[in-house]
matplotlib code that plots the C-alpha trace (Angstrom):
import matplotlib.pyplot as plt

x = [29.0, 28.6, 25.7, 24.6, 24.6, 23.0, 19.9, 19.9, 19.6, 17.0, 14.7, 15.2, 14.7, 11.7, 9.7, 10.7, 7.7, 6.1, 6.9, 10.2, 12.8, 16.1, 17.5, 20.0, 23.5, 25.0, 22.1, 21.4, 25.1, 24.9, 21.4, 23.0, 25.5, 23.7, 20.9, 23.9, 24.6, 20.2, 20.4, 23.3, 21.5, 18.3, 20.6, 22.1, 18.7, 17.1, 19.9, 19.7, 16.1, 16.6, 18.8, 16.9, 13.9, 16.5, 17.8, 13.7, 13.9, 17.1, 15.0, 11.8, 14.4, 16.0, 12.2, 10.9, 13.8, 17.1, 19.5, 20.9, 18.4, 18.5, 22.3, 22.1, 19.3, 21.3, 24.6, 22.5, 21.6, 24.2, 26.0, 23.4, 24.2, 27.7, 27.2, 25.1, 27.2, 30.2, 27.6, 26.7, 30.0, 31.2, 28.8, 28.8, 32.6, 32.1, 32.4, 31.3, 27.8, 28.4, 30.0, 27.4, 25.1, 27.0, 27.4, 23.6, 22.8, 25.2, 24.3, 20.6, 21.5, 23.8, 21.0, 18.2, 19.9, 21.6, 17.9, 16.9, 19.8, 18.9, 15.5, 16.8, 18.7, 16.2, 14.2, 10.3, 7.7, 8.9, 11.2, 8.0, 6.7, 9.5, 10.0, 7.1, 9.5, 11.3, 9.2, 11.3, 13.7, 11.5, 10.3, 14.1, 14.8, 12.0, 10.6, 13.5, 16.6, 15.9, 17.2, 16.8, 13.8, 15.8, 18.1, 15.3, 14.1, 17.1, 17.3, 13.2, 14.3, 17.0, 15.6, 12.1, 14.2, 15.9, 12.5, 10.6, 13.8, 14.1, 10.3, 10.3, 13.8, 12.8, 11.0, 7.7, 6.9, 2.8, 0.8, -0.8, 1.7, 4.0, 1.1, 0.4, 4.1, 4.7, 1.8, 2.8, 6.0, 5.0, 2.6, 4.7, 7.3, 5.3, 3.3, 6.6, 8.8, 5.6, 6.1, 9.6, 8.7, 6.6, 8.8, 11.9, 9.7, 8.3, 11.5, 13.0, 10.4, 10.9, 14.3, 14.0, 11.5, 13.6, 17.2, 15.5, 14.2, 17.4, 19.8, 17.5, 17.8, 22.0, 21.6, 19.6, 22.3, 25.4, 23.8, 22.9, 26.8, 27.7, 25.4, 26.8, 30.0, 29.9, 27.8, 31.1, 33.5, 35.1, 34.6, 36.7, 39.9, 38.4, 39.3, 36.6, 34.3, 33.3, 30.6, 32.9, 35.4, 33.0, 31.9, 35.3, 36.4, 33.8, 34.5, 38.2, 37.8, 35.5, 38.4, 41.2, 39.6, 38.8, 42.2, 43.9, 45.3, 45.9, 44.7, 45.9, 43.6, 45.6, 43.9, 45.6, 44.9, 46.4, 48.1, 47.0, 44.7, 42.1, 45.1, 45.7, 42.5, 42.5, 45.8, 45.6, 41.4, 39.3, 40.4, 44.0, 43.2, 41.5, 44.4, 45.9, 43.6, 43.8, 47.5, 47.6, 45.2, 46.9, 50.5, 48.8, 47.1, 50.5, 52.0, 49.8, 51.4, 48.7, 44.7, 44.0, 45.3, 42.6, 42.0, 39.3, 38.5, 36.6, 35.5, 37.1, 41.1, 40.7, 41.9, 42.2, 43.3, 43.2, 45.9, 45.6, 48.5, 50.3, 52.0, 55.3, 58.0, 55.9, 53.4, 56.1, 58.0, 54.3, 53.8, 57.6, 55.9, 53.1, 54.6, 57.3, 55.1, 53.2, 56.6, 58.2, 55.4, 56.3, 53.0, 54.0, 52.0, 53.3, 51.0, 52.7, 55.7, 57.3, 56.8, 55.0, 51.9, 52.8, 50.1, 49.5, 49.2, 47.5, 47.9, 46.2, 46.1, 43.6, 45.2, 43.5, 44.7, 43.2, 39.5, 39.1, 41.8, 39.0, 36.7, 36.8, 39.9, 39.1, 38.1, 41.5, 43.6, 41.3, 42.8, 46.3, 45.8, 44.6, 47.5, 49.6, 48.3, 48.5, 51.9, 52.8, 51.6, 53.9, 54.4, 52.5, 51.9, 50.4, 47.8, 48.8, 47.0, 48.4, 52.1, 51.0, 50.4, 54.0]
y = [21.9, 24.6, 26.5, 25.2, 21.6, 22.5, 24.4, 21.5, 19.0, 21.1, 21.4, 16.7, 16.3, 18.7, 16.7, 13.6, 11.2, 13.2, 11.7, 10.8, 11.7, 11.5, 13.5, 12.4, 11.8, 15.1, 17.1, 15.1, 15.9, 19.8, 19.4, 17.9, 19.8, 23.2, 22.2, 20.9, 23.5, 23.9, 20.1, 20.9, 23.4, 21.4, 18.8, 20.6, 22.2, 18.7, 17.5, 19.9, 19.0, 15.7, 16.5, 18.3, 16.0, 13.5, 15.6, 15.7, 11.8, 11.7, 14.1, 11.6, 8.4, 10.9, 11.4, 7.6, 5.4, 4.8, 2.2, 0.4, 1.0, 4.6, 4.5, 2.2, 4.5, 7.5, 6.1, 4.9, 8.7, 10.3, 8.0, 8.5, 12.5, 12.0, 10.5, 13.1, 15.5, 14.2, 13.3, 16.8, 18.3, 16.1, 17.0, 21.0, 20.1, 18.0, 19.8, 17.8, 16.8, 13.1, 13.4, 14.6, 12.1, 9.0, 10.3, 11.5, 7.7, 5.8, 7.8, 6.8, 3.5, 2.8, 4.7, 2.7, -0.5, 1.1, 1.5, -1.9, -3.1, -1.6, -2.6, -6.3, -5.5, -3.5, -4.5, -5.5, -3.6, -0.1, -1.0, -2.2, 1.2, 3.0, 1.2, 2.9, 6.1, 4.4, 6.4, 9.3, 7.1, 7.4, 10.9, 12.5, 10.3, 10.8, 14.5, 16.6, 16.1, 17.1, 13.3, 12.8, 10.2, 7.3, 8.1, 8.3, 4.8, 3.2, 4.0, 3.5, -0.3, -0.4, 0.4, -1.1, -4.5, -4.0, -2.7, -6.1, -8.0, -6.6, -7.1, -10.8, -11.9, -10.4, -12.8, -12.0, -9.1, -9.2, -10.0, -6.5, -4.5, -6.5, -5.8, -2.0, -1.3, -2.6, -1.2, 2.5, 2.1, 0.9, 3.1, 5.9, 4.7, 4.4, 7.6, 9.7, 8.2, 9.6, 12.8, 12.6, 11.5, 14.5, 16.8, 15.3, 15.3, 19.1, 20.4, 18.9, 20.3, 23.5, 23.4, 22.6, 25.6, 28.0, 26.8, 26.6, 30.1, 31.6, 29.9, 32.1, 35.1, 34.7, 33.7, 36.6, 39.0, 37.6, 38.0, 41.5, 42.4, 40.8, 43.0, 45.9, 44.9, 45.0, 48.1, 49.9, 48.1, 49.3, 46.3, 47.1, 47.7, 46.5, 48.8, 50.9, 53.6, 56.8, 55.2, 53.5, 56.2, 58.5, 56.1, 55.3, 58.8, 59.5, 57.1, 58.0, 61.6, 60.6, 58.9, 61.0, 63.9, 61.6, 60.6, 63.9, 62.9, 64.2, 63.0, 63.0, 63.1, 62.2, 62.5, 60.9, 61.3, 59.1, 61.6, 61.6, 59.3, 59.8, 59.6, 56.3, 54.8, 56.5, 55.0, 51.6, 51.0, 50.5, 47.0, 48.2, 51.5, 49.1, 47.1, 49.8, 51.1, 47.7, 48.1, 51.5, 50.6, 47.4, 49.3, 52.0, 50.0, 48.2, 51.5, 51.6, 51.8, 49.3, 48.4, 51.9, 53.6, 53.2, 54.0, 54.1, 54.9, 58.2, 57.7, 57.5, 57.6, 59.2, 57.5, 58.9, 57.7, 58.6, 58.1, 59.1, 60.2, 61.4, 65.2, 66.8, 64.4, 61.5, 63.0, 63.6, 60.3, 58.9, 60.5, 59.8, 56.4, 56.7, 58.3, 55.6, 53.2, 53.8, 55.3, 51.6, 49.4, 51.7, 50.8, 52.2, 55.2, 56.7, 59.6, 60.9, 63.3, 60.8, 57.7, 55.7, 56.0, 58.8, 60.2, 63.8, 63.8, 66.5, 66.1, 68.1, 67.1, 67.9, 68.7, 68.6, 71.4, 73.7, 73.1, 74.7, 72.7, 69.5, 71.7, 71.0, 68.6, 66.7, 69.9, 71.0, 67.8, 68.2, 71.6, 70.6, 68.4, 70.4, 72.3, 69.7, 68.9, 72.4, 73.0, 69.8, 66.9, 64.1, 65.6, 65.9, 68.9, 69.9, 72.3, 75.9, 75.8, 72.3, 73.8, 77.1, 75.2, 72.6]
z = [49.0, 46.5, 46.3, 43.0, 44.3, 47.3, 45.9, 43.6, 46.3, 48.4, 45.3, 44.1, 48.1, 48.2, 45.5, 47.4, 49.3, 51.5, 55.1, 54.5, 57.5, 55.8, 53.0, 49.8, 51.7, 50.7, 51.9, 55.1, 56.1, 55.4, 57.6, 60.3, 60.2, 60.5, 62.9, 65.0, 67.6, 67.9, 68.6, 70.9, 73.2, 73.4, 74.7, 77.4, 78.4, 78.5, 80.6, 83.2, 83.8, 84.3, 86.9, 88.5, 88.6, 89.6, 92.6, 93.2, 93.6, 95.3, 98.2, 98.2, 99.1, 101.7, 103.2, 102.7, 103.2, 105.8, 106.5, 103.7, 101.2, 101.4, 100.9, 97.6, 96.5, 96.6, 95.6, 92.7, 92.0, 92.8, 90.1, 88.2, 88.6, 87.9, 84.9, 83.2, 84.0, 82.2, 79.4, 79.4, 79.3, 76.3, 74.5, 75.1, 74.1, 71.3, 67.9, 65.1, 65.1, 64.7, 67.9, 69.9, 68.7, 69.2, 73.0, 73.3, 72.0, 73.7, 77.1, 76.5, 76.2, 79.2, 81.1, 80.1, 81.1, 84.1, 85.4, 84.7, 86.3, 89.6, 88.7, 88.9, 92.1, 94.0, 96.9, 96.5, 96.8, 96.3, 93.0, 91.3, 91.7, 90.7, 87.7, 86.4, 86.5, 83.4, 81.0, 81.0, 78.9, 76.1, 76.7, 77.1, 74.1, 72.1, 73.1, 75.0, 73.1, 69.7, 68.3, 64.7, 64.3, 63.4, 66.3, 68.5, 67.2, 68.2, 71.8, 71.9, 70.8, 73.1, 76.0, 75.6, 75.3, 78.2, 79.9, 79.0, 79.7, 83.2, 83.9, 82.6, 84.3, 87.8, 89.4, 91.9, 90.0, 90.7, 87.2, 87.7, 87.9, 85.0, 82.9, 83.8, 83.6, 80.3, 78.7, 80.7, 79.6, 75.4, 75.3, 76.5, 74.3, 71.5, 71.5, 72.1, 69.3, 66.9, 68.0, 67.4, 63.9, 63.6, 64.9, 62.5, 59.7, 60.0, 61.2, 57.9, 55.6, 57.6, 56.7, 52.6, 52.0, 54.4, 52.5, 48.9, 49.6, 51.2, 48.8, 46.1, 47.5, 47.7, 44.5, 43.5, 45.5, 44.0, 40.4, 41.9, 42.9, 39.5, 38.0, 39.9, 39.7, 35.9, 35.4, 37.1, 34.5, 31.6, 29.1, 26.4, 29.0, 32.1, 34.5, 36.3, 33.8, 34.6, 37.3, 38.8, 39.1, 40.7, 43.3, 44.6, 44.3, 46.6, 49.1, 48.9, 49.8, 52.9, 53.8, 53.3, 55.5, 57.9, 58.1, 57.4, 54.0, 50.5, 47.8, 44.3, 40.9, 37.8, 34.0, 31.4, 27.4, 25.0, 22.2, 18.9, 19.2, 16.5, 14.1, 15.2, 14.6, 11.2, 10.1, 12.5, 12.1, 15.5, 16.1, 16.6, 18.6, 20.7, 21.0, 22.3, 24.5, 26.4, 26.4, 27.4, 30.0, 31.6, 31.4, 33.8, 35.8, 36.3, 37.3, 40.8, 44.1, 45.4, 46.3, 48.0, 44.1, 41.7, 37.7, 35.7, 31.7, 31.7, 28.2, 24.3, 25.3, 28.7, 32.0, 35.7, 39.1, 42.2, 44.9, 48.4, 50.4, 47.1, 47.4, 46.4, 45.3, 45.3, 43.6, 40.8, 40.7, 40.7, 37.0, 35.6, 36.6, 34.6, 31.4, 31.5, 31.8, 28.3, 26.9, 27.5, 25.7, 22.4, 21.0, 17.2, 16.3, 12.8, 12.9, 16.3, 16.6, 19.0, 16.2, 19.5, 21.6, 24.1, 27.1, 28.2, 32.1, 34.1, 37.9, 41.1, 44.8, 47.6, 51.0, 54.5, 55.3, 52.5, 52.4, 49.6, 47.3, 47.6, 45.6, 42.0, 42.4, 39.3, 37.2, 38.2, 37.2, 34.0, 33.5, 33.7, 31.3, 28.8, 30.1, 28.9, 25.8, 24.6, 25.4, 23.2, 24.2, 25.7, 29.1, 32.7, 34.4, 38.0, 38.1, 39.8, 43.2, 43.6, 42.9, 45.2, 48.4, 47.9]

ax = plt.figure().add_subplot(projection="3d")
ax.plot(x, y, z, "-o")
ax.set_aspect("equal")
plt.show()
């Protein structure tokens, strides 16, 4: 679900009927979903204390009993034991939330009845007694595990049938105790699936304002990044402007002398350019600004090269790693580039648009040659430009230290 649709759904569920415990269909599977692996640990945390309590009960039969009944009791248990444990480890294993629930459930269920059905089986009077245990059904169920409320429901149903069930089909159970039992065990019941229809019902609204106010702040930081994003674009050529430039000019030479890398500035003027508006109009030296600027762009050797409009016909990059011959073939590239799109341009010497290139590179091993780089390339192009035009030329310290 998009983020849109999803703050949308927070914000229709939000003015929903307070109390309710279930979202709109979209919404209640992204809840699920994300509360999930929460759900998951309470899970495993609630099943290791009831094993623990039932290792506590498999001691007391060890202590009170012998003979036969003291073996069903703890083959009961141990079963008992064996059984959570698989329960346990399919659902640390299980990995969509639907999963986990349906075993959580299903486990709850078999339990509950698994209980009564010793309950049925069991001898007189000690059963009666221990049937009273049967409220931590409902209080795993309801309290420990986290279940949604409507989940919770469902095995509170299930097993308070089989609870009654058992009491009413076993017969010599004393009035008394029937009675006592069944109310302990309703009332327990009862009182414990409200709390889990508290907790399901807070938790939720914890959820909605929590989501509604996150999904507004992401929103508010992508409009943010957009904002940024756009504040470093050129929107006539869209490449990066000046801003841009200087930012990742900045991050590139952190880089490069990190790295022990050259790096090489290029400044690039479009010829004549004035001319061309004044024969052309602005539309049309716009025109060809974007066409200049695409037909460079295209010239780059990859992500790590990057250019930018530096104002009016101006245009830089910056190339790491670029020195001698490459460096060279890098600005035959460049010229090329603009000299094969032969945007017409009557006003210049060459009858097309043509670019004067100026070049200079920063070397790790000359400290001082990252000083000024880009005043340097800037040089070299006015180098080129008053030597006539149409050509690229490297600055002197940059041809000094090849």
């Amino acid at each position: 679900m998009r983020d849109v649709e999803l703050i949308d759904e927070v914000r229709a569920n939000i003015e929903s009927p307070f109390g309710t415990v279930t979202f709109t269909p979209a919404l209640e599977e992204h809840y699920r979903a994300t509360t999930a692996s929460g759900r998951r640990r309470t899970a495993l945390v609630a099943g290791g204390i009831g094993l623990a309590i039932l290792q506590c009960y498999a001691a007391a039969a060890v202590l009170t009993l012998n003979g036969k009944a003291l073996t069903a009791r703890l083959d009961f248990y141990f079963s008992l034991d064996a059984f959570i444990l698989g329960v346990l480890a399919l659902t640390a294993l299980s990995k969509h939330h639907r999963l986990s629930d349906t075993i959580l459930i299903t486990s709850l269920v078999i339990t509950s009845f698994a209980v009564c059905v010793n309950y049925l089986n069991g001898e007189a009077p000690r059963v009666h007694y221990e049937m009273m245990s049967f409220i931590f059904i409902p209080v795993v169920a309801n309290s420990m595990l986290r279940l949604l409320f409507r989940q919770a429901a469902v095995v509170t149903a299930f097993s308070l049938v089989f609870f009654l069930g058992a009491v009413t089909l076993r017969p010599g159970v004393p009035l008394d105790v029937g009675i006592i039992a069944s109310l302990l065990v309703t009332g327990c019941s009862t009182m414990t699936l409200w709390a889990a229809y508290r907790s399901d019902r807070d938790e939720r609204l914890a959820y909605l304002y929590l989501a509604r106010e996150q999904l507004a702040a992401d929103a508010t930081q992508r409009r943010a990044d957009e904002l940024r994003r756009l504040s470093m674009l050129d929107p006539l050529t869209s490449v990066a402007n000046r801003r841009g430039f200087e930012e990742r000019f900045e991050a590139l030479v952190d880089r490069c002398r990190g790295e022990g890398q050259p790096l090489a500035v290029v400044m690039i003027d479009i010829d004549h350019f004035k001319a061309f508006n004044d024969h052309y109009g602005h539309p049309q030296g716009d025109a060809c600004l974007r066409s200049v600027a695409r037909t460079l762009a295209e010239q780059l050797r990859g992500a790590d090269d990057h250019i930018a409009r530096m104002g009016g016909e101006e245009f830089a990059v910056v190339a790491p790693g670029l020195r001698g011959a490459d460096l060279v073939g890098f600005l035959h590239r460049l010229s090329g580039g603009v000299a094969r799109i032969a945007v017409p341009h009557v006003a210049s010497p060459a009858g097309r648009v043509t670019v004067s290139i100026g070049a200079a590179v920063a070397y790790p091993g000359d400290p001082e040659s990252w000083e000024e780089v880009v005043a340097r390339a800037d040089r070299a192009l006015y180098e080129a430009k008053n030597t006539g035009r149409d050509r690229w030329v490297v600055d002197d310290a940059t041809v000094a230290y090849v």
